[in-house]
N, C-alpha and C positions, 0 to 999 in steps of 0.2 A: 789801147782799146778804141775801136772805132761802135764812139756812142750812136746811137739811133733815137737819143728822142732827150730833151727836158721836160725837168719836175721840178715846181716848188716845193719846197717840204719845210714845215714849219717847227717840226717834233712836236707836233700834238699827234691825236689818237686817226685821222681822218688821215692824212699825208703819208705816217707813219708805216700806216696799212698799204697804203697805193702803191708806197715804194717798194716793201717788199713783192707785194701782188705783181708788179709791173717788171721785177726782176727776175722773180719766178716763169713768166711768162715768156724769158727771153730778152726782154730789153735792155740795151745797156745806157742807161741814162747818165746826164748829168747833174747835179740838184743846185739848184741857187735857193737860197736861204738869206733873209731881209732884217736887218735892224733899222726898225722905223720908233725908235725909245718907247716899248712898249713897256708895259711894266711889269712881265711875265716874261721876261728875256731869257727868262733858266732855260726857256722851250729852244732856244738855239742849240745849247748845249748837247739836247739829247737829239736834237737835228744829227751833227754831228757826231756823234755818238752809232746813230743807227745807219750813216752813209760808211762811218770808218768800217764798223761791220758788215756791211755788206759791200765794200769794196768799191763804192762809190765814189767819185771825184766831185769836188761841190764849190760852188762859188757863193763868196759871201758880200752882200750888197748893202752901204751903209746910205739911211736915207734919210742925212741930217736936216735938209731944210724940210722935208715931206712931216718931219716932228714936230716942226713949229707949227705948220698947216693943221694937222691932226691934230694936235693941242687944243686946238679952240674950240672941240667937240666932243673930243670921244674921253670915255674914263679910262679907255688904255694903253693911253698916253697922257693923260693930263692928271695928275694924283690928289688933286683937288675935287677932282670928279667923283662922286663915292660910284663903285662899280655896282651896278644892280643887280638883284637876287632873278632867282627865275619868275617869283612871283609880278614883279616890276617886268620885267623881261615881256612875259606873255603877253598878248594882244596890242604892244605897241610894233608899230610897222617898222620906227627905226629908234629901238634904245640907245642908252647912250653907248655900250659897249660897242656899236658899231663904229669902223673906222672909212672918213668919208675916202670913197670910191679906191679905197684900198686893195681890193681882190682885181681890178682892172691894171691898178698899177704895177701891181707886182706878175701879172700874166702878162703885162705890155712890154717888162724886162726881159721874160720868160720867153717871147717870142722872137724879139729881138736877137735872141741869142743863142735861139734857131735859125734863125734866117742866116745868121753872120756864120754860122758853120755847117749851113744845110741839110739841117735837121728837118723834117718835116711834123713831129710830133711833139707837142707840149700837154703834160699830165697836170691836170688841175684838180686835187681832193677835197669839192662839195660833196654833202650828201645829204640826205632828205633828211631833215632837221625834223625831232619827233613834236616840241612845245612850243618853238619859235623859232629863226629862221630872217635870213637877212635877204636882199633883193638879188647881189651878187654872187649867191649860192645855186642859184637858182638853176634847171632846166633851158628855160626860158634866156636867162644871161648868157648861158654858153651856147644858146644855139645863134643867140645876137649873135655874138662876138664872131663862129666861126663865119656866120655871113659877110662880117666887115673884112679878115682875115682873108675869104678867097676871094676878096677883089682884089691882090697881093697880083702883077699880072705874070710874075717871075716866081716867085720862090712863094705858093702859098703854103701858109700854116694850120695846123688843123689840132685845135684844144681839144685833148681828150678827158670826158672827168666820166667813169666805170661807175662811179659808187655815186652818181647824184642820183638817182632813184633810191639808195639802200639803206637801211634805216644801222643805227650807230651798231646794235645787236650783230645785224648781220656783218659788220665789217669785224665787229669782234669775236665771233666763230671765227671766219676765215684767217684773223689775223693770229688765231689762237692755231689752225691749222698749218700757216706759215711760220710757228713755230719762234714768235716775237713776244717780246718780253716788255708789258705795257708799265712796269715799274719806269723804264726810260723811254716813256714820253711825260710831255706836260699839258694838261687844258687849261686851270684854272687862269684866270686874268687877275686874281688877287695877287702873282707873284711870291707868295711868302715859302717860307722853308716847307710846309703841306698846302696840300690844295683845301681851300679854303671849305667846298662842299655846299657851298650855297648859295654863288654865282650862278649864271645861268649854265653857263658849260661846262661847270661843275656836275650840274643838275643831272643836266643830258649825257654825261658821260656816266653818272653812276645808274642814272635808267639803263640805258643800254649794258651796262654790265649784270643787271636784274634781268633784264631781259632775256639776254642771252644765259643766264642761270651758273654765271662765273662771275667769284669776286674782283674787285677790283685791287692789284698788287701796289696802288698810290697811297702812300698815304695821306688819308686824309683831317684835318682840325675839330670836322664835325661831322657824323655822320645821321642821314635822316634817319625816322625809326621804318620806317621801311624795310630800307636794307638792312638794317640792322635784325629784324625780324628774318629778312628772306636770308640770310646768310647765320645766324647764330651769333651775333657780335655783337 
């Protein structure tokens, strides 16, 4: 197969979508997929999972010392860190659930690995976060980033992220259109056997699944009454 572009994919609900979006459309990507000892690592799994199905080739990148670095900050890597709910989440600029300048490192793999095989496209799955929202998600980061990338004077690269204006809803029709099966991905950062439902990308994930007026196929530990109203359960 002669690929045309790399994609991170993490098997969460955002990546999940792109890729299939992205193959649909033609592309034949490659996916790199990161163990940075997060403590939601099952989300590799279903990475894997959804490249084997769509016939994807995928490289996996282990980033033992970046774990010790991460450690000193984020709760998801450090399990000492209790993980915060959405309610904590909301109106802090950087909770703890953030991992420091993680979405840069893993795009700066990501490009690299364009460049080495002359790819010119890398897929990055932000999207407009509905209750909160990290710096590296952002419009704004990716339009940085392509600027420093075509000063590249040979081989530039150019970050593509589709879904960073679109709200979780909208990726979840389309991904419901592409015909994906959102039981095998993962969000929650609690890592345990269900998604925990109370974390923040828990939250955001069971919003957007109200949203969009389809339940969520995850199981989840806790459900708010919310949903539990808007769905019958």
């Amino acid at each position: 197969m002669n690929s045309t572009a790399i994609i991170s994919v993490s098997g969460g609900l955002d990546s999940t979508t792109l890729l299939h979006y992205i193959v649909g459309q033609g592309e034949k990507p490659i996916a790199v997929m990161f163990d940075y000892g997060q403590r939601h690592d099952k989300e590799c799994g279903c990475a894997v999972e959804q490249c084997s199905k769509l016939e994807v080739p995928w490289m996996f990148i282990q980033l033992d010392e970046y774990q010790d670095i991460a450690s000193r900050m984020s709760a998801l890597v450090n399990p000492l860190i209790a993980v915060p709910t959405v309610q904590e989440a909301m109106g802090d600029p950087q909770p703890v659930s953030y991992v420091p300048n993680r979405n840069m490192l893993f795009l700066s793999y990501a490009v690299a690995m364009a460049e080495s095989l002359g790819i010119r496209n890398v897929y990055y799955g932000a999207q407009k976060h509905d209750t909160y929202g990290y710096w590296d998600t952002t419009p704004e980061f990716v339009a940085a980033l392509n600027g420093v990338y075509r000063l590249n004077r040979k081989n530039p690269i150019q970050i593509l992220a589709p879904f960073v204006n679109k709200s979780k809803a909208d990726e979840i029709l389309l991904g419901i259109e592409l015909g994906i099966d959102y039981a095998n991905t993962w969000s929650c950062y609690q890592g345990g056997d269900k998604a925990c439902g109370v974390c923040a990308t828990c939250a955001e994930r069971l919003k957007g699944f109200m949203d969009a007026g389809i339940p969520d196929p995850l199981e989840y530990a806790f459900l708010p009454s919310g949903y539990k109203q808007r769905f019958g359960v």
